[in-house]
C-alpha positions in Angstrom: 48.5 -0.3 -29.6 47.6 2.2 -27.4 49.2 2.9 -23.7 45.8 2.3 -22.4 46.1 -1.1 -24.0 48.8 -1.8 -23.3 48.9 -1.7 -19.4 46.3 -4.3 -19.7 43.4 -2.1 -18.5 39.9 -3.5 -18.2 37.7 -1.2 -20.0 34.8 0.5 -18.2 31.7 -1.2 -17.3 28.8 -0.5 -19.5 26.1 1.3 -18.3 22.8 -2.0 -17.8 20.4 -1.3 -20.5 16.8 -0.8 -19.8 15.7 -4.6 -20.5 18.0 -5.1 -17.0 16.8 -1.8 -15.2 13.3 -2.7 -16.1 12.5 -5.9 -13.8 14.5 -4.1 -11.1 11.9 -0.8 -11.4 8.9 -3.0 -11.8 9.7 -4.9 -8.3 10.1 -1.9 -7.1 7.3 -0.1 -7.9 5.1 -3.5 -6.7 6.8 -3.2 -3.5 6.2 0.6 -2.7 2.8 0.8 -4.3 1.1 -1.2 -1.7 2.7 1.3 1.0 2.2 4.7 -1.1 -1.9 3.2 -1.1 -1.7 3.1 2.7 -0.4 6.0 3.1 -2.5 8.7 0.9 -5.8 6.4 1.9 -4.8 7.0 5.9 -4.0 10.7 5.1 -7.1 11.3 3.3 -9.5 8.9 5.5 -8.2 6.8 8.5 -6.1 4.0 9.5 -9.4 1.4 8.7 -10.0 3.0 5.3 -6.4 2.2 4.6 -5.8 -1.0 5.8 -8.9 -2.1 3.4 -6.9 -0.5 0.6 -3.8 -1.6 1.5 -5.0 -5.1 1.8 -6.4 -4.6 -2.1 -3.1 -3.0 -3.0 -0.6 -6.2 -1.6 -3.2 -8.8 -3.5 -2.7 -6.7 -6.8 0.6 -6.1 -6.0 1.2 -9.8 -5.7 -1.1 -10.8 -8.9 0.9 -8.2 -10.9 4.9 -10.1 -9.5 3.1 -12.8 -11.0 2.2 -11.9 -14.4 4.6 -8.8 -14.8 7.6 -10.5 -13.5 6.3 -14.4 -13.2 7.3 -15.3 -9.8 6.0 -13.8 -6.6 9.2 -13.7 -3.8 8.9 -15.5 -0.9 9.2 -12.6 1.9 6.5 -10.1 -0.1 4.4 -13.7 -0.4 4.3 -14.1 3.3 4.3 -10.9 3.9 1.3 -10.5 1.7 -0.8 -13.3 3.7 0.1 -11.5 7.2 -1.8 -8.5 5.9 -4.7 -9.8 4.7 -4.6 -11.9 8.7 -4.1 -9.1 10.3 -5.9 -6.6 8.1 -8.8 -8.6 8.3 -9.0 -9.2 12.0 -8.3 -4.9 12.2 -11.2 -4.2 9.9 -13.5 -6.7 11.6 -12.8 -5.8 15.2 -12.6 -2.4 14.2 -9.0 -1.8 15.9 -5.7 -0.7 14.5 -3.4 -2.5 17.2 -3.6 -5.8 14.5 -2.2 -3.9 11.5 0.2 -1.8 13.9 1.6 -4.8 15.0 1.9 -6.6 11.5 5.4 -5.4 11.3 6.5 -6.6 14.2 5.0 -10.0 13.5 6.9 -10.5 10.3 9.9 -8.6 10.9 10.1 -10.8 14.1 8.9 -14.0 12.4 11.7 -13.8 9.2 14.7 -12.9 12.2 13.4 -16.1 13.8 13.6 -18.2 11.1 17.2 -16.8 9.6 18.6 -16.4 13.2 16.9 -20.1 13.9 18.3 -21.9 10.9 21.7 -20.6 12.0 21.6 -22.9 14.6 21.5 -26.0 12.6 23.8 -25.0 10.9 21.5 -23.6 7.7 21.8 -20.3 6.0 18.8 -19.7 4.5 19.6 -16.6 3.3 21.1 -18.5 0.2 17.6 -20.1 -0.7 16.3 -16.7 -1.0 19.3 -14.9 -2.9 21.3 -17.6 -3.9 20.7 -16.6 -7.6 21.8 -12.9 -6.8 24.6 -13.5 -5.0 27.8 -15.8 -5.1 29.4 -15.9 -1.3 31.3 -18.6 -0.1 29.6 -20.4 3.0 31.1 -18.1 5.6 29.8 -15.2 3.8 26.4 -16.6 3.5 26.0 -17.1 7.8 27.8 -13.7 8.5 25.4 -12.2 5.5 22.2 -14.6 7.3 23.3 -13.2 10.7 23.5 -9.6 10.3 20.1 -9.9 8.2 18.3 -11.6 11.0 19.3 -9.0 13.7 18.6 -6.2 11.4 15.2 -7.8 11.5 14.7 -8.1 15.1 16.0 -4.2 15.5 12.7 -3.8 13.0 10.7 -5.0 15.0 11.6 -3.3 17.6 11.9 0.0 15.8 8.2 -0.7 15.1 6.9 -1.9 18.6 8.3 1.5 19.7 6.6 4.0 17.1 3.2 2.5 17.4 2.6 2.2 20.9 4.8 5.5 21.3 3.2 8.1 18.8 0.6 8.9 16.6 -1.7 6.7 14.4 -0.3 9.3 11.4 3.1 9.1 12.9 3.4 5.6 13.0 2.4 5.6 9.0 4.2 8.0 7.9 7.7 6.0 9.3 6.5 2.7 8.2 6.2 4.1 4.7 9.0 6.7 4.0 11.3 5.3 7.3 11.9 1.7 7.0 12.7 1.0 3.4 15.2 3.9 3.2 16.7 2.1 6.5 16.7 -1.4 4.7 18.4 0.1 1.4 21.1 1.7 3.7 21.7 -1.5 5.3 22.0 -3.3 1.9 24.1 -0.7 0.8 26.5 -1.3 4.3 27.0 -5.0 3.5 28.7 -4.3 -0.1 32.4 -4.6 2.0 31.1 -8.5 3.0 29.8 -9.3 -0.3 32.9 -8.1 -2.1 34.9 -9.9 1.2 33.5 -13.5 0.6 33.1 -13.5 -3.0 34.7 -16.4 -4.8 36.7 -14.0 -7.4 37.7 -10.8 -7.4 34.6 -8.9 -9.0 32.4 -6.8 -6.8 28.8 -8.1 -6.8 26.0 -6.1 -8.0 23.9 -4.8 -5.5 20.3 -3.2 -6.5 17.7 -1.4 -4.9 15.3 -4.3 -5.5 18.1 -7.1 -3.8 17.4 -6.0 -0.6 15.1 -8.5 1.6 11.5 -6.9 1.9 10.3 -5.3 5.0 6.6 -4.0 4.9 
């Protein structure tokens, strides 16, 4: 028996194996692509040109959750329906505040309802991640809370930007600003998750766990 052994060491974690890594990249990838779309169309166009492809790029990225990973989420769902409102109502009035404020509706709207649900006394957080994570019920309403004001600072981020700046500004953060922000702010609530756990193993956080914010 080895010392190693013999101290009772755990051995090392293996490294996830690409059958795990791969509905983690493809989630991914369906999330960004729809904002990568906007982007180079507005770059290479305008902001109308864009929204039209962006509006084609959430409906395949939603038919594509569906048959590549056979569920569509419920925040890129809704968030899905508010650009196709809101894209629509841009393309047909022929002005941009509608798909400028789109963020601010949604980002607004999910802080409402987690922030809301609170209040009676509901986290429903753990509807939505309840098979990712395993927190006791304090962790799920401090995990709730922090998610729903993080939302709400979003929104105002957003509110800010587009009425403050550019059109090309204003896409530029939406698509390479606020999901490195969201990662980072999954990334900072690692200490709770590992806090309120029910053993002593640190959960698993991904790049895909976070809640989506287009």
């Amino acid at each position: 028996m080895t010392e190693h052994t013999a101290k009772g060491s755990e051995p090392a974690a293996a490294e996830p194996s690409w059958s795990e890594l791969r509905p983690q990249l493809t989630k991914l990838g369906l999330e960004l692509g729809p904002l990568v779309v906007f982007f180079i169309a507005n770059a290479r166009a305008d902001i109308f040109v864009a929204t039209a492809w962006f509006m084609g790029a959430m409906v395949v990225s939603l038919l594509g959750s569906w048959l590549l990973l056979k569920r569509i989420a419920v925040m890129p769902l809704v968030t899905g329906v508010v650009v196709l409102v809101f894209g629509g109502l841009t393309l047909w009035l022929q002005d941009d505040t509608f798909i400028k404020m789109k963020p601010t509706i949604v980002n607004t709207m999910f802080g409402a309802v987690l922030l809301g649900g609170l209040l009676f006394g509901q986290s429903l957080l753990k509807y939505v991640f309840g098979d990712v994570y395993k927190l006791k019920p304090e962790g799920w309403t401090a995990l709730t809370l922090r998610w729903g004001l993080f939302f709400f600072v979003l929104a105002i981020l957003n509110e800010v930007v587009w009425r403050g700046f550019s059109t090309d500004f204003w896409v530029a953060f939406k698509v390479w600003a606020i999901m490195p922000l969201t990662i980072v702010f999954s990334m900072f609530q690692l200490p709770l998750l590992t806090r309120y756990a029910p053993d002593a193993e640190e959960p698993k956080l991904t790049l895909t766990d976070a809640p989506n914010a287009r």
